[in-house]
N, C-alpha and C positions, 0 to 999 in steps of 0.2 A: 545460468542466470545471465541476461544479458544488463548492459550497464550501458546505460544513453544520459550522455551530458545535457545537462538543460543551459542555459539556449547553447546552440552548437556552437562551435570555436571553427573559425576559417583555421585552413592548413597552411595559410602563410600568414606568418605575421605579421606581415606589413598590413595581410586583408584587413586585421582584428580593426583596426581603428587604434585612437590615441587613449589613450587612458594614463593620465599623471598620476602619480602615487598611487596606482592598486594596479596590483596582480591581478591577470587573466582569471586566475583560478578560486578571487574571492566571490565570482559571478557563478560559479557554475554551483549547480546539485545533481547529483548522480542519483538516475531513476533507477528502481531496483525493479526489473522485467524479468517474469518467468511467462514459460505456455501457461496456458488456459488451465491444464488438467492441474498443474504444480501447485498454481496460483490458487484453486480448488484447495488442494491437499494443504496447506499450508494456511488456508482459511476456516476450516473445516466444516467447510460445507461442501452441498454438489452442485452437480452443474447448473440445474433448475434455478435454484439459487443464488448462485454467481449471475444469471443472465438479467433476474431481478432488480440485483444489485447496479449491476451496470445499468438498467433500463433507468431505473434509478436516481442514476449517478451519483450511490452511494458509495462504489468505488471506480477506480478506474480504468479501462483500458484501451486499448492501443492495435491497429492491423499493423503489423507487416507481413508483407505479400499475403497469403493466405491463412496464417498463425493470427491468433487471438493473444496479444500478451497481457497480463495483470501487473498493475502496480502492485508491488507488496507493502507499499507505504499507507497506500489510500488503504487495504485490508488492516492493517494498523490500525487507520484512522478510523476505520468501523467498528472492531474494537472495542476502544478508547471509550466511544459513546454509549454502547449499549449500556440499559439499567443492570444497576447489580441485583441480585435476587436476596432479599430480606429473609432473611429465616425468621420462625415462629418460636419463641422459647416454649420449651417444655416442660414442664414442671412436673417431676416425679416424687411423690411422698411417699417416704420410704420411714415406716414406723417398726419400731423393735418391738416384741412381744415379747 
């Protein structure tokens, strides 16, 4: 899995800027990136699917170089929304003789 800071942090501190009473690290949120296929497996669905999705931008993803990565957050969030499926009650009468 790779793991990408949102918004990125300069490598020197001085770059960061001033920031009074708050830590660096109350800004950041760590993006949770797998390949394409993972991000599939972990979604369950396929590729078709996934490309939907993204077309979509029901979830998200990302190139680097020539890798496809998925958020596993935004599949979360897809998730999250789908309807749940209602069941039917059934009613079975069950008589003694």
């Amino acid at each position: 899995m790779v793991r990408i800071n949102s918004p990125v942090q300069a490598s020197n501190p001085l770059d960061q800027g001033t920031s009074i009473g708050k830590t660096d690290n109350d800004n950041i949120k760590q993006r949770r990136l797998v390949e394409f296929k993972e991000g599939c497996r972990y979604g369950k669905f396929g590729k078709t699917k996934a490309y939907e999705l993204i077309a979509q931008g029901r979830i998200r993803a990302y190139k680097m170089g020539g890798k496809t990565l998925i958020d596993l957050d935004s599949i979360d969030e897809y998730h999250a929304v789908l309807p749940r499926v209602e069941s039917r009650a059934v009613v079975v009468s069950a008589e003694v003789v």
